[in-house]
C-alpha positions in Angstrom: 4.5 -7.7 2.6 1.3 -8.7 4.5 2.9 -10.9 6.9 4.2 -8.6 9.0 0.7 -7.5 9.5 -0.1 -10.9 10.9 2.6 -10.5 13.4 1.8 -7.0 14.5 -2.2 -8.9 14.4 -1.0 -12.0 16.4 0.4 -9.5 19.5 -3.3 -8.4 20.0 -5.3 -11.7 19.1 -4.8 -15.3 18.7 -4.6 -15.3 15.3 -5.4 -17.9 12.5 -4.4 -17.0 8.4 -6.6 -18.5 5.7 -5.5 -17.7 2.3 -5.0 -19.1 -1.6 -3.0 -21.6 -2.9 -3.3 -19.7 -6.4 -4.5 -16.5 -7.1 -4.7 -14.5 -11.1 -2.0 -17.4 -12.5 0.5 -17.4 -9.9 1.2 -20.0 -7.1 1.8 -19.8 -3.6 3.5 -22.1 -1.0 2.2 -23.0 2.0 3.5 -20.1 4.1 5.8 -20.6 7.0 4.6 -20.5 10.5 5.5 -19.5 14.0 4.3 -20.0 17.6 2.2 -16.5 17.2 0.1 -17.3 15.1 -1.4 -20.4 12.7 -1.6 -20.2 8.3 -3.5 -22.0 6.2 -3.4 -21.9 2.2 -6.8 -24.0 0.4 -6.8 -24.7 -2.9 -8.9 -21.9 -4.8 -11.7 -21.5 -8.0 -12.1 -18.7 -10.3 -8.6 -17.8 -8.9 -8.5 -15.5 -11.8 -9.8 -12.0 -10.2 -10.2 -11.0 -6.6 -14.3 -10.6 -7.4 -14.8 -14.1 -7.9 -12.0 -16.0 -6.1 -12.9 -18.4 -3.2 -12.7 -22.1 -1.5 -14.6 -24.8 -0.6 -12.3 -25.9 2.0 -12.4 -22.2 3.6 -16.1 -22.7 3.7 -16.0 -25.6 5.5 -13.7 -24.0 8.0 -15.9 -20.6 8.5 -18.8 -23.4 9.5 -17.0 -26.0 11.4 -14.8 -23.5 14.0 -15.8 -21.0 15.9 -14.0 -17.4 15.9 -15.1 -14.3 17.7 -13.9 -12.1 14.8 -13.5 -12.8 11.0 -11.6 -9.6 9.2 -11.8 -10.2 5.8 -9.4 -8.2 3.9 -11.5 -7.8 0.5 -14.2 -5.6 -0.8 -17.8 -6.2 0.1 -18.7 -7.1 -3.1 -16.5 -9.9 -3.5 -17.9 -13.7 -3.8 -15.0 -14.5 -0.8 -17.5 -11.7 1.5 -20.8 -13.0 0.6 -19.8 -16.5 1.5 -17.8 -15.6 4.7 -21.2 -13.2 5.7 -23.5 -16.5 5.4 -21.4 -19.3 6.6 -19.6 -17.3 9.7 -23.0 -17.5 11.9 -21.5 -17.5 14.8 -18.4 -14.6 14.6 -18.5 -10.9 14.2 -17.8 -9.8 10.8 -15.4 -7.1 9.8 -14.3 -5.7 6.5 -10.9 -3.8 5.7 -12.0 -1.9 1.9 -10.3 0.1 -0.1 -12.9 0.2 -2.9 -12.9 2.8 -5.1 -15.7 3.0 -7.3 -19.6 2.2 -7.9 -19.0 -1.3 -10.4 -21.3 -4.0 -10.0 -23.5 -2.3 -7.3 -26.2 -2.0 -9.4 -27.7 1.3 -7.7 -27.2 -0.6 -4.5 -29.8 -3.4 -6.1 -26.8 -6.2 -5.6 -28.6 -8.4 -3.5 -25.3 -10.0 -2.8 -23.3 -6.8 -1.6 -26.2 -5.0 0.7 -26.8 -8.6 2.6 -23.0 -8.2 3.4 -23.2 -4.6 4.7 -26.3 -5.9 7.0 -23.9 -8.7 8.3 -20.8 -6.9 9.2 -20.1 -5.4 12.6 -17.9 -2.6 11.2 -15.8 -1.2 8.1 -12.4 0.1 8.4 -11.7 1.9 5.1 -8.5 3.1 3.3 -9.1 6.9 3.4 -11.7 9.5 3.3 -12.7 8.5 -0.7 -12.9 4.8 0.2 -15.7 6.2 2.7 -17.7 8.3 0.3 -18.0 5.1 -2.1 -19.0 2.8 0.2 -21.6 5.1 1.4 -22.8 5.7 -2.2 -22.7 1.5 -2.4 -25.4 1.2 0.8 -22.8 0.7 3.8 -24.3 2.3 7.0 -22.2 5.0 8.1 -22.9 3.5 11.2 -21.0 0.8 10.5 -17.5 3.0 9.2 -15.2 2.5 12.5 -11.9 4.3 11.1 -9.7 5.1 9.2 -7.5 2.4 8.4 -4.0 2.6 6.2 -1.6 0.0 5.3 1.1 -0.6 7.0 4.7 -1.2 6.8 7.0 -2.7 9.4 10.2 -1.3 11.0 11.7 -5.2 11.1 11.9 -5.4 7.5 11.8 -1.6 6.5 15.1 -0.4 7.9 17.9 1.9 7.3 21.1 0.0 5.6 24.4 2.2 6.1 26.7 -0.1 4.5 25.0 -1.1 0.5 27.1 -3.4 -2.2 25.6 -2.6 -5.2 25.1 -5.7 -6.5 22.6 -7.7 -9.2 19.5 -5.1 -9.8 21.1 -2.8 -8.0 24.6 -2.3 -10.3 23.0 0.7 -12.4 22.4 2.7 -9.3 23.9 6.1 -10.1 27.1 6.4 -7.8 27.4 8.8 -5.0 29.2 11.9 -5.9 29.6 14.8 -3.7 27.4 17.7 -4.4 24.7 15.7 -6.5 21.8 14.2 -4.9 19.6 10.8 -6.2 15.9 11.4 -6.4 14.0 7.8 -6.5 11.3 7.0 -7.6 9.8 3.1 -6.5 6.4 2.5 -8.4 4.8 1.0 -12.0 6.4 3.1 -14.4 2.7 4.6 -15.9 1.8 7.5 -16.9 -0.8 8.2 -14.0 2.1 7.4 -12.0 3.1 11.2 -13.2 6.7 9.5 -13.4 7.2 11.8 -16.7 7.9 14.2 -14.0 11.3 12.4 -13.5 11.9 14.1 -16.4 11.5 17.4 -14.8 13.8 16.3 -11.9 16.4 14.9 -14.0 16.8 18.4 -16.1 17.7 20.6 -12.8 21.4 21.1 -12.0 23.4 18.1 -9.4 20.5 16.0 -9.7 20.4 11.9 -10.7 16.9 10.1 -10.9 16.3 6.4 -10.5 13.0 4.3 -11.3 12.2 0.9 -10.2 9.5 -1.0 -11.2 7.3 -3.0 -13.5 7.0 -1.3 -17.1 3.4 -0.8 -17.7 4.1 1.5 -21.0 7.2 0.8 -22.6 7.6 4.1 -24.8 6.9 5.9 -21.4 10.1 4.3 -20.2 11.9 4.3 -23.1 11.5 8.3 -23.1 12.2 8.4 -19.6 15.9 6.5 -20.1 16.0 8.8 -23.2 16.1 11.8 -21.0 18.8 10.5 -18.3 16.3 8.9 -15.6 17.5 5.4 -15.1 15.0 2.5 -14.3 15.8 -0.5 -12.6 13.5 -3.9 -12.7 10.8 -4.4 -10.3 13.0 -5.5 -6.7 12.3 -7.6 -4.0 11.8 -6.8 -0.4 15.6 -6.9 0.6 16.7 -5.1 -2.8 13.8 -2.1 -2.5 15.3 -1.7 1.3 18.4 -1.1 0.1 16.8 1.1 -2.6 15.4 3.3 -0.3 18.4 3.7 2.0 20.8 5.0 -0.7 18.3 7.4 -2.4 19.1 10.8 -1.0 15.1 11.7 -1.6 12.0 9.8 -2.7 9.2 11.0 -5.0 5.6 10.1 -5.4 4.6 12.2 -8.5 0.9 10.1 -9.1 -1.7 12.4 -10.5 -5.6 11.9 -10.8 -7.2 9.7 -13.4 -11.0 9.1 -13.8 -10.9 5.2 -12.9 -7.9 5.7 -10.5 -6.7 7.9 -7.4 -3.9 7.0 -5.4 -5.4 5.5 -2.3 -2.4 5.2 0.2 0.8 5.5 -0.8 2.6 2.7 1.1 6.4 3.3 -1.1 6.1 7.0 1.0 5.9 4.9 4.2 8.7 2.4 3.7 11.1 4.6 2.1 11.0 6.8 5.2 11.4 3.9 7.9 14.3 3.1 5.5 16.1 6.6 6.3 14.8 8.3 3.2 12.4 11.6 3.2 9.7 11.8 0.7 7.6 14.7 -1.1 4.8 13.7 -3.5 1.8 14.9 -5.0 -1.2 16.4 -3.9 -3.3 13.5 -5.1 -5.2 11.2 -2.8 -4.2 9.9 0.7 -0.3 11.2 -0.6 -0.4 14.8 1.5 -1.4 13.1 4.7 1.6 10.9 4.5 4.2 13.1 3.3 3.0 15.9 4.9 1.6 19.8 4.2 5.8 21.3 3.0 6.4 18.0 0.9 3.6 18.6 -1.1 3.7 19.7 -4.9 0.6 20.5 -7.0 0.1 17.4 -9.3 1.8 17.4 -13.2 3.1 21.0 -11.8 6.4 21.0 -13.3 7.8 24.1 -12.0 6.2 23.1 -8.3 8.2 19.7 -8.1 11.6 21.4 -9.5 11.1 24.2 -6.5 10.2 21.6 -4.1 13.6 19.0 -5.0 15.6 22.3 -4.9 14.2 23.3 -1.6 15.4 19.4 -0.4 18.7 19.4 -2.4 20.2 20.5 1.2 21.1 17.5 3.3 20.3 19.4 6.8 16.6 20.6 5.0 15.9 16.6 4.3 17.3 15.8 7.9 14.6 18.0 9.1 12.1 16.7 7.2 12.7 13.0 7.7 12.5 13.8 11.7 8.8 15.2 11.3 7.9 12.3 8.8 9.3 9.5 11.3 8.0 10.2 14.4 4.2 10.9 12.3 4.5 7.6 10.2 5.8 5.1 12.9 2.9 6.4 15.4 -0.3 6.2 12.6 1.3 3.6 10.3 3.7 1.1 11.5 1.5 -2.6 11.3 1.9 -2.1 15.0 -0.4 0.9 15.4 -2.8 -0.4 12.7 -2.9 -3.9 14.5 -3.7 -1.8 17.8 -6.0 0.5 16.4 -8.1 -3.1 15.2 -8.4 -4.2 18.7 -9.3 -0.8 20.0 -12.2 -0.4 17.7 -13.2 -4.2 18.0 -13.4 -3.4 21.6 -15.8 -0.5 20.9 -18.1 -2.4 18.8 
């Protein structure tokens, strides 16, 4: 999915990729390349969590060349940022975080973390709560530059008129007239709030499809018990077509103690794919879907009012207008990668 960021990326900078050849037990080719911009995979250690993963070979690259900026897509207190903050003397250090709680900061006593918030230049963070935690881990709010999102790309996010439904995709309810398919595109958990489906599936003219990796199976066998079908976890080219024969797409997640939803990236692609969405009023969700998609989280009668409200095809037309022109303007990889160079430009 992040490649399309490095092509939005490589329009405003000459662009050079380092990544993993293995990361948390699975492998990774080395990653086709273009005239835009250059990719590199190194063979990694302690591949088996984010926190500790990193390379010699990269190390030997942030010493040897010489870059203007290094944007290290990884929390602050990651082995991969302390290394990068010593060994990048000579380039401007940035950090993209989406951090989301206080672990291993030690009171702000890690040594390791509060040397890499003196090195960086700037901190784009995932949304408002990403902020208040790195504050409370010792960043200088000097240091926040913006609000940053993920991204999604028209290229590969697209409307498909014309869908076979094929492989994954055979136990997609038919189109009937008169009934409308709520979808769902997520890890079927429970602070997912997908037993809302539930919900949806019990009103009137109404089918509700899941896709995803099972996290609790008794979750999704009550789910199938209760006429909600669940597809498999789908590729890029199957979860496009997902989202373009879905009448309306759902976002249900609710708050958890360990857990908020930070972004809400399925919102994003299922409306460049033709789709409006409602969701909950949990984390960055309302500022996607916007303030009359909104339901009250685990609000059962509040999501069955909203779906009924968007069971007319001209009220979801209207809807997915407003959500478009919003999205593609704050969170296409194109803005994002033009919001990086204004900021860097600032610094």
């Amino acid at each position: 999915m992040y490649w399309d960021r490095f092509y939005a990326l490589s329009e405003q900078f000459e662009l050079t990729v380092f990544g993993f050849d293995r990361f948390q037990g699975i492998g990774f080719k080395e990653i086709r390349t273009n005239e835009k911009f250059r990719a590199f995979l190194f063979k990694s250690y302690l591949s088996f969590h984010w926190l500790t993963v990193f390379s010699t070979t990269l190390v030997k690259k942030l010493i040897s060349n010489r870059f203007d900026y290094i944007y290290i897509h990884e929390e602050p207190h990651s082995l991969l940022a302390f290394l990068t903050a010593i060994f990048s003397k000579n380039a401007k250090v940035v950090i993209d975080a989406a951090v989301i709680n206080r672990r291993l900061n030690f009171n702000r006593l890690n040594i390791f973390e509060r040397f890499v918030y003196h090195r960086l230049i700037g901190i784009f963070y995932r949304n408002d709560d990403v902020r208040k935690i790195l504050l409370k881990r010792g960043a200088s709010d000097r240091k926040m530059r913006c609000r940053l999102g993920n991204g999604v790309s028209k290229k590969t996010f697209r409307k498909i008129d014309t869908i076979r439904l094929a492989g994954k995709l055979k136990r997609l309810p038919a189109k009937k007239q008169g009934r409308m398919i709520v979808g769902y595109a997520g890890r079927i958990w429970q602070w997912k709030g997908v037993e809302n489906l539930i919900d949806i599936a019990n009103l009137p003219n109404i089918d509700v499809v899941a896709c995803g990796p099972v996290w609790e199976k008794d979750l999704a066998t009550k789910l199938e018990d209760n006429e909600v079908t669940i597809l498999p976890k789908l590729g890029r080219d199957d979860l496009t077509k997902f989202y373009s024969y879905i009448d309306l797409f759902v976002l249900p997640s609710l708050p958890s103690p360990n857990w908020t939803e930070q972004f809400g990236r399925v919102i994003v692609e299922s409306v460049f794919c033709g789709t409006p969405a409602i969701g909950s009023d949990t984390g960055f969700i309302p500022n996607l879907v916007g303030e009359k998609a909104v339901f009250k989280a685990g609000d059962k009668v509040a999501i069955q009012k909203l779906v009924t409200k968007y069971s007319s095809s001209q009220a979801r037309l209207d809807l997915l207008a407003k959500q478009s022109q919003r999205l593609q303007r704050d969170y296409s990889w194109e803005a994002i990668a033009k919001k990086v160079k204004t900021n860097l430009e600032k610094i």
